[in-house]
C-alpha positions as CSV (number, residue, x, y, z in Angstrom):
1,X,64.7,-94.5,4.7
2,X,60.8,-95.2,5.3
3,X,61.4,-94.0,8.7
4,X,63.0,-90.6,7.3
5,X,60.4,-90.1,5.0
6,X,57.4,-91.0,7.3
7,X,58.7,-88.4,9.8
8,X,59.0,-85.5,6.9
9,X,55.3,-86.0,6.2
10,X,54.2,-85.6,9.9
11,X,56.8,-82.7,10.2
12,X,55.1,-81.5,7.2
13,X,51.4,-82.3,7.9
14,X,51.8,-80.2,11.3
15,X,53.2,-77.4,9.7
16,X,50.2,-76.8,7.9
17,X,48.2,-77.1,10.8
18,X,49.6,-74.5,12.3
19,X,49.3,-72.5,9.7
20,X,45.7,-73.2,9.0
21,X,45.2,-72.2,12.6
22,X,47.4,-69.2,12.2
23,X,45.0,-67.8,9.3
24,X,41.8,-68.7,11.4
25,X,42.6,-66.7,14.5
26,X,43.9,-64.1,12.3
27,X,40.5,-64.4,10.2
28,X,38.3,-64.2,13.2
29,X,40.3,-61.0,14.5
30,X,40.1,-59.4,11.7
31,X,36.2,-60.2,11.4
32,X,35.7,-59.4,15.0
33,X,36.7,-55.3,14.0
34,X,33.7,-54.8,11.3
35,X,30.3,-53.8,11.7
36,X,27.6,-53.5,9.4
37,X,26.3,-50.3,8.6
38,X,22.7,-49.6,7.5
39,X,20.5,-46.3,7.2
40,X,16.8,-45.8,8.5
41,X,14.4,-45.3,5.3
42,X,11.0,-42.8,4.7
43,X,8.8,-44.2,2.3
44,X,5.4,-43.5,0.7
45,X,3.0,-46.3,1.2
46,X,2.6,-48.1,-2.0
47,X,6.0,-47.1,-3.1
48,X,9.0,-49.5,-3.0
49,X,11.6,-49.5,-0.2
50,X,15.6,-50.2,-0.4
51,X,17.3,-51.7,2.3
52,X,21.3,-51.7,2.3
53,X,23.8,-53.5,4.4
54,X,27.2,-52.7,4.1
55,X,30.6,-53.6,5.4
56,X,34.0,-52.2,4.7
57,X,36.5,-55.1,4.8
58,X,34.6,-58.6,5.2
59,X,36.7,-61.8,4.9
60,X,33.9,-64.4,3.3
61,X,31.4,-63.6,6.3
62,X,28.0,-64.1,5.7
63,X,25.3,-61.2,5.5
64,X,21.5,-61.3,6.2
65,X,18.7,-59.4,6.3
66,X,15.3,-60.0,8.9
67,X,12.3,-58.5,9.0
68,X,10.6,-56.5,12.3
69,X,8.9,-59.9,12.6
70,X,13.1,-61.4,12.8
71,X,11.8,-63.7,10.3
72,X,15.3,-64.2,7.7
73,X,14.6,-62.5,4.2
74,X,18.0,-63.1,2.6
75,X,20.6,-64.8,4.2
76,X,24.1,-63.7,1.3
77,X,22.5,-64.5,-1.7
78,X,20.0,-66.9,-0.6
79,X,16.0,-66.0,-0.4
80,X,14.3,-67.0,3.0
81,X,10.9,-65.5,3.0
82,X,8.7,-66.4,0.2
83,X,7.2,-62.9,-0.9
84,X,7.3,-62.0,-4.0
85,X,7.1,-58.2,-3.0
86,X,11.3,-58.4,-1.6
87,X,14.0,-58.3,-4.3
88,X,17.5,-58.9,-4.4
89,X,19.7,-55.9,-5.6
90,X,23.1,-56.9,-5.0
91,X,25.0,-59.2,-2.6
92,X,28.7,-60.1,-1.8
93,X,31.3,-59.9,1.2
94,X,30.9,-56.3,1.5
95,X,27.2,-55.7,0.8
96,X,23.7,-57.0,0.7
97,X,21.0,-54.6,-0.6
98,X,17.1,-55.6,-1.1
99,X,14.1,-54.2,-2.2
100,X,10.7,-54.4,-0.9
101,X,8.1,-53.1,-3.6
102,X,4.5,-52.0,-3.2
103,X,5.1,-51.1,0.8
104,X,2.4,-51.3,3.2
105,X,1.7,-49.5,6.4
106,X,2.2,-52.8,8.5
107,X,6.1,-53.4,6.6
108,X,6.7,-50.5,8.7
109,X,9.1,-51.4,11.9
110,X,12.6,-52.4,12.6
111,X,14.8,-54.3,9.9
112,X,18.4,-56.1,11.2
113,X,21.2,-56.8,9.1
114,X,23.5,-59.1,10.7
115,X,27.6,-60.2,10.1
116,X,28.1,-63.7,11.7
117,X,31.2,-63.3,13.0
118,X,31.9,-64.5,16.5
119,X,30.0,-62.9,18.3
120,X,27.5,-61.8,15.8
121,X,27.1,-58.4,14.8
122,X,24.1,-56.5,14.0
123,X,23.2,-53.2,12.8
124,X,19.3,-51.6,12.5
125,X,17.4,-49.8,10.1
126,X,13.7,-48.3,11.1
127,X,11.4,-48.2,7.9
128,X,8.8,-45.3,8.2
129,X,5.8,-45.7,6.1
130,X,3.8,-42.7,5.2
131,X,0.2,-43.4,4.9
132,X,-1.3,-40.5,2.0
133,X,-4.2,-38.6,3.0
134,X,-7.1,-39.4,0.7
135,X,-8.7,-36.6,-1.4
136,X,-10.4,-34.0,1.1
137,X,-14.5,-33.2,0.6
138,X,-16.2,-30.2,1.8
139,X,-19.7,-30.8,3.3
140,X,-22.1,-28.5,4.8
141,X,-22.0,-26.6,1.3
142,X,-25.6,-25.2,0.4
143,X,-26.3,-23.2,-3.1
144,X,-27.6,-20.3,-3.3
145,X,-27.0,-18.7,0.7
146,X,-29.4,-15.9,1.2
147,X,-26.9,-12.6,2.7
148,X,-27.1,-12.5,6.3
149,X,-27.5,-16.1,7.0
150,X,-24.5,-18.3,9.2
151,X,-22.6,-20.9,6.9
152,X,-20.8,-23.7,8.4
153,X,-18.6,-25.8,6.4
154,X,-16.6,-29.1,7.2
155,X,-13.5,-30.4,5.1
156,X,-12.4,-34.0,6.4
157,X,-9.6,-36.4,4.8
158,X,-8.9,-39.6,6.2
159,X,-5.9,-42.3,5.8
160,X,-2.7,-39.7,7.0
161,X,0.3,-40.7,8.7
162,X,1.0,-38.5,10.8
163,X,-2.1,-36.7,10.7
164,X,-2.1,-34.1,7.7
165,X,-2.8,-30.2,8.3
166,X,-5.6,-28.8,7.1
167,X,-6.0,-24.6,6.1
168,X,-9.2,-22.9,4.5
169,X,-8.4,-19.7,2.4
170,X,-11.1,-18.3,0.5
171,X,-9.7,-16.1,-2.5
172,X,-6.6,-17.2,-1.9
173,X,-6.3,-15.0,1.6
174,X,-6.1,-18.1,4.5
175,X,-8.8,-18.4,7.0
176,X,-7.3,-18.4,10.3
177,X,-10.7,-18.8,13.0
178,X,-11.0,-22.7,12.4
179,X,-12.0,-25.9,14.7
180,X,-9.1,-28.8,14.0
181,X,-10.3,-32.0,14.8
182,X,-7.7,-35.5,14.7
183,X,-8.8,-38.5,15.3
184,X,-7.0,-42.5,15.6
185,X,-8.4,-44.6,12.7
186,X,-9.8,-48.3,13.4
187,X,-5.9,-49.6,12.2
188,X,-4.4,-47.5,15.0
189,X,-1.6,-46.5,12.6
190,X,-3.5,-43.9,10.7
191,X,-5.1,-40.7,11.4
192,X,-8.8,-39.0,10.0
193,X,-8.3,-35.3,9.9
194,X,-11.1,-32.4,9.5
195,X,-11.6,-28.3,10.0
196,X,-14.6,-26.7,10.5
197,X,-15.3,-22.9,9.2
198,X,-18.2,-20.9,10.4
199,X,-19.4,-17.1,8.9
200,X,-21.7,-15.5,8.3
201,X,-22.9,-14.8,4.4
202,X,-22.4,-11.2,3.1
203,X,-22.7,-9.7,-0.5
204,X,-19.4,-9.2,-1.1
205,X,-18.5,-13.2,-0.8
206,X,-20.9,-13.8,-3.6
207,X,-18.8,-15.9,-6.4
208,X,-15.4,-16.1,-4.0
209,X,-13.7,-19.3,-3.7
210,X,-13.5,-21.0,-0.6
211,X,-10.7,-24.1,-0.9
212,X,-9.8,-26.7,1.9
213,X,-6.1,-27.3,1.2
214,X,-4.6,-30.7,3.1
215,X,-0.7,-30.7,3.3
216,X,1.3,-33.7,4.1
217,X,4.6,-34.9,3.6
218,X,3.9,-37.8,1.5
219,X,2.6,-35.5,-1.3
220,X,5.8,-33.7,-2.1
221,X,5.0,-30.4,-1.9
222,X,1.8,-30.9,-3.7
223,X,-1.3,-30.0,-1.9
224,X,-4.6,-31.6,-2.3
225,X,-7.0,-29.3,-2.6
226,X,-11.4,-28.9,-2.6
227,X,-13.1,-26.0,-3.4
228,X,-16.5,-24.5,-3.9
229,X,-18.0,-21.5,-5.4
230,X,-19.9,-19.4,-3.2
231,X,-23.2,-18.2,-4.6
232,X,-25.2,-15.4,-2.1
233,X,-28.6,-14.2,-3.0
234,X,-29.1,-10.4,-1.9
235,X,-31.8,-7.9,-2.1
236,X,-31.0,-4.7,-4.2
237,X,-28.3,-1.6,-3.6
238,X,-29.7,1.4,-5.5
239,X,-28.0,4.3,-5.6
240,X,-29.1,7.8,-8.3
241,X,-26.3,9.2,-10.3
242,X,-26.9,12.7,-12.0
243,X,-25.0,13.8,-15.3
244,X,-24.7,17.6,-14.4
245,X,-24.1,19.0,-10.4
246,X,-25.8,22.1,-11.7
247,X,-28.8,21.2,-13.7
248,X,-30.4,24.7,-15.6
249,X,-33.7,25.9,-17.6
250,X,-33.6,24.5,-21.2
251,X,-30.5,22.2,-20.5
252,X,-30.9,18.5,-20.5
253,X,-30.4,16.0,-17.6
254,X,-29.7,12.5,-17.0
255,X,-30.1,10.4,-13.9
256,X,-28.9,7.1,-14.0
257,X,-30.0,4.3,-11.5
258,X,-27.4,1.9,-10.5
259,X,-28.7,-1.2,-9.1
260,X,-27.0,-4.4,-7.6
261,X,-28.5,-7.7,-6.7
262,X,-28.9,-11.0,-6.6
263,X,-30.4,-12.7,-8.9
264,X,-30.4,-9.2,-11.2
265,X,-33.2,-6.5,-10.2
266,X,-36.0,-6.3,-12.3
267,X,-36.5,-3.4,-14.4
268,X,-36.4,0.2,-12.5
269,X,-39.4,2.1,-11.9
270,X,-38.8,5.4,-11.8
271,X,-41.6,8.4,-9.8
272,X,-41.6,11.8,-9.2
273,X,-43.1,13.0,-5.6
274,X,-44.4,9.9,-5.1
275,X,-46.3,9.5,-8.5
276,X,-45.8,9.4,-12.0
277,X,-43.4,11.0,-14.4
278,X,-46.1,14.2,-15.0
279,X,-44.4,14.6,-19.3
280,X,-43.4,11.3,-20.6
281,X,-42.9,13.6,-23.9
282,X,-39.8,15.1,-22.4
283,X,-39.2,12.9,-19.3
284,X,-38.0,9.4,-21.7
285,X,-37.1,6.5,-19.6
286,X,-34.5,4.4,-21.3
287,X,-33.5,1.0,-19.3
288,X,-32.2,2.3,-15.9
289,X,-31.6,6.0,-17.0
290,X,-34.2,9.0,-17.0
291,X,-33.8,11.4,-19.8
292,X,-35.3,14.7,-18.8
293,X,-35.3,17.6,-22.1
294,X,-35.6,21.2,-21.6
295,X,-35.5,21.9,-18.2
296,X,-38.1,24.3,-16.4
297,X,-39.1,25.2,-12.5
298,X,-41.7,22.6,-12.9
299,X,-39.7,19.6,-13.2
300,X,-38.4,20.3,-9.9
301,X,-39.2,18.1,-7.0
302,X,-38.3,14.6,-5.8
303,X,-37.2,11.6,-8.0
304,X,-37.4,8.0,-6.5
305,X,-35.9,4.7,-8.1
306,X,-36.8,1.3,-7.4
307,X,-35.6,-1.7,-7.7
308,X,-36.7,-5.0,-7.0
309,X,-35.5,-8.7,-7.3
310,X,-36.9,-12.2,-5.5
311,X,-35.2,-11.1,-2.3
312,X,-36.6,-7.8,-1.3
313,X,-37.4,-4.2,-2.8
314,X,-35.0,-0.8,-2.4
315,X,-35.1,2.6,-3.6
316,X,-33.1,5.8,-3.7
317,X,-34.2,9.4,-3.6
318,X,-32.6,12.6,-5.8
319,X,-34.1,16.0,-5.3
320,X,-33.9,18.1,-8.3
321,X,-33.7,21.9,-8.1
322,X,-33.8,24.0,-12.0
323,X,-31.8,27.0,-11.5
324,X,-32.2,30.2,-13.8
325,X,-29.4,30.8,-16.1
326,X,-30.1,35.2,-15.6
327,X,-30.6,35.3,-12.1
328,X,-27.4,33.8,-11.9
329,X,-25.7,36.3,-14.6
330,X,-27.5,38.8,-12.6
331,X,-26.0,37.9,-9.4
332,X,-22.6,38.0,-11.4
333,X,-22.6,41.7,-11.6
334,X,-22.3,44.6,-9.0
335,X,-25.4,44.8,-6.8
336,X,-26.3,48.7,-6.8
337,X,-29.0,48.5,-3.7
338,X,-26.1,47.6,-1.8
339,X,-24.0,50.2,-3.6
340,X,-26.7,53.1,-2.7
341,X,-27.1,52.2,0.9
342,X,-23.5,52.1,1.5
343,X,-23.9,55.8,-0.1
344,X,-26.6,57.1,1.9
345,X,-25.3,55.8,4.8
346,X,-22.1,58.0,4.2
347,X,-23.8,61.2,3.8
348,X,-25.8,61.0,6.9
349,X,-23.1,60.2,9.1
350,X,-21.2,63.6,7.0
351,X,-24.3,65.6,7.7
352,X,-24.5,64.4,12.0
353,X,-20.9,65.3,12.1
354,X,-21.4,68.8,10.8
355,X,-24.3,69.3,13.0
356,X,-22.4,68.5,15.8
357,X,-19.3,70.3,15.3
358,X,-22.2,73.7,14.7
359,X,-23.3,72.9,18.2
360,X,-19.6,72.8,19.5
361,X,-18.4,75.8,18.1
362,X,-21.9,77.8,19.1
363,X,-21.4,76.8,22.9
364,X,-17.7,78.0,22.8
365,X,-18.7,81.9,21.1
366,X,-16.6,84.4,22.6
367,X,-18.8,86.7,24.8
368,X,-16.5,88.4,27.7
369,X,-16.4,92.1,28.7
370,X,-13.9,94.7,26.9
371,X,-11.0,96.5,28.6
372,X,-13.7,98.9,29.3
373,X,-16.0,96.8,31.1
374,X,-16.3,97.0,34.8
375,X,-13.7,94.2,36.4
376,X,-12.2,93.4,32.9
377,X,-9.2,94.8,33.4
378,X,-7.0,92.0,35.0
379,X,-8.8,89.2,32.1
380,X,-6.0,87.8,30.6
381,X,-8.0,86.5,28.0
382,X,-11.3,86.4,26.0
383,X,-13.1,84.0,28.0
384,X,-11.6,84.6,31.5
385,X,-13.7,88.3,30.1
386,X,-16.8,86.9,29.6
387,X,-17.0,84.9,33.1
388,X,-15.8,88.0,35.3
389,X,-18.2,89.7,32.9
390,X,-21.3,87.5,33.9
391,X,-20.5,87.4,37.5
392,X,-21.0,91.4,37.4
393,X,-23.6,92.0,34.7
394,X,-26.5,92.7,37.6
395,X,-25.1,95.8,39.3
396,X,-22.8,96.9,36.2
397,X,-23.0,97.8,32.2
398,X,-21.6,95.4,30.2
399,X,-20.1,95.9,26.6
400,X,-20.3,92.7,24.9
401,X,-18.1,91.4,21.8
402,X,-19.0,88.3,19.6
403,X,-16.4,86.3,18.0
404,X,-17.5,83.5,15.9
């Protein structure tokens, strides 16, 4: 009986062997079809990082995570690296997720999460690290520019990665002629940026905006942008604006001087033919206008405005000419000199052509010999008469006959 029963054990002792041998090699092929699956991750410097490792159908098989360095962070569950910027999220069979917080340029690289299985498996994950361009500055800025004179200004922003793009605009329209300029910083990861803008100062750029806008992909869309104020200094425009186009004896006129500059001209000094304004009683100048009351032929002549700032002097010109409210009735009407040589010459030419049609009809009268007259018998006619009649008149007596 101790010999049956000692030979049930054994029986039943290698029975479970085989099954526990059975359950490994089926463990280990099942393990040996699973991979881990991870994803590459963009993040902003200083922002925090998540790393996941997953797999689908794990039978107890350990995970871990290692850095670029393959130094082990967390091995299941378990922290390896003492740094209190990487977490633990979550970790079991199927997955083990951490964090790293507060990410620098140089946690940048290659991560590995690994599946010891036999062999072990491994799948990677690249961390990018985007280094933020620092605020841009604008140098070469001077204030006031005098017109006419070159500006050159120079925005630069450091600390990008990849180098940021720079774009000038100035009123909101974008500059296009600029120098770029990218150069390696002393880490060797990131990159110091700048664009240079050269014109040349005009008038009309006086109080425009001129902003150096930096784009980059760590700023989400959100620009940083400088900007200045442009201030030119320019010498004055004048210009003489009249309040009638047809100024007349005893009407009133205005003429208004319009003057722009930087910094704001001086008060305008108004002339006439290069001296000065002959009847202050009627001529009144009020601020930049000159007031002139009842018009005459004397007031005519040339009026000069000047104006003057810090810069530089200018002037403008308006020649005024009075006209005379009857001549130009007078002119209005029908003019009878013209009338009465239109006349006379219409009579004379009636009177040459009557002359001349008296001296026609005198050189045609009809003077021809009579049916009496020697060799007028065979005229047909009143003038074939008078020839035949003045061919014969020496030897023969003619009888003459007038018509008229």
């Amino acid at each position: 009986m101790r010999l049956k029963a000692s030979v049930v054990l054994r029986l039943y002792s290698l029975c479970g062997i085989l099954i526990q041998v059975a359950a490994t090699k089926s463990k280990a092929k099942g393990s040996q079809g699973q991979f881990p699956l991870t994803q590459n991750v963009t993040v902003i410097e200083g922002e925090t990082a998540t790393l996941t490792c997953r797999v689908d159908q794990n039978d107890n098989t350990s995970l871990q995570w290692s850095n670029p360095a393959q130094q082990t962070l967390y091995f299941d569950d378990k922290k390896a690296l003492r740094d209190n910027r990487i977490e633990l999220l979550r970790a079991s069979w199927h997955e083990l997720t951490i964090r790293v917080t507060d990410v620098s340029l140089s946690d940048e690289g290659q991560y590995t999460c690994s599946l010891f299985t036999m062999p072990v498996k491994t799948s990677k994950a690249f961390l990018t690290v985007l280094g933020v361009p620092e605020t841009p500055q604008i140098s070469g800025f001077t204030s006031p520019v005098m017109e006419g004179e070159r500006m050159e200004l120079t925005c630069k922003t450091s600390g990008s990665k990849p180098a940021a793009d720079i774009r000038w605009f100035k009123n909101d329209k974008e500059v296009k002629d600029v120098k770029y300029l990218k150069e390696e910083d002393a880490n060797r990861k990131t990159f110091t940026v700048s664009s240079t803008m050269n014109f040349k100062a005009d008038r009309s750029d006086d109080g425009a905006v001129v902003s150096c806008r930096v784009d980059h992909e760590s700023l989400n869309s959100t620009p940083q942008i400088a900007m200045q104020v442009l201030e030119i200094h320019y010498i004055p425009s004048v210009k003489i604006i009249s309040s009638t186009p047809w100024p007349e004896e005893g009407q009133s006129i205005t003429l208004i001087c319009e003057s722009k500059g930087k910094p704001l001209p001086d008060p305008v000094l108004w002339t006439k033919d290069g001296g000065e304004l002959p009847d202050p009683e009627r001529m009144v100048v009020n601020g930049r206008e000159l007031n002139i009351n009842f018009l005459n032929k004397t007031d005519n002549g040339t009026y000069r405005c000047e104006a003057e700032n810090t810069i530089g002097q200018n002037s403008a010109e308006y020649v005024l000419i009075i006209h005379d409210p009857n001549a130009l009735a007078g002119q209005a009407g029908p003019d009878h000199a013209v009338i009465g040589g239109i006349v006379a010459v219409v009579v004379f030419v009636t009177l040459c052509s009557i002359f001349l049609l008296g001296r026609y009809l005198a050189r045609h009268k009809g003077t021809y010999l009579t049916n009496e007259a020697k060799g007028a018998e065979d005229a047909p006619d009143a003038d074939t008469a008078i020839i035949n009649a003045e061919g014969s008149q020496v030897n023969a007596e003619e009888k003459k006959e007038y018509f008229i």
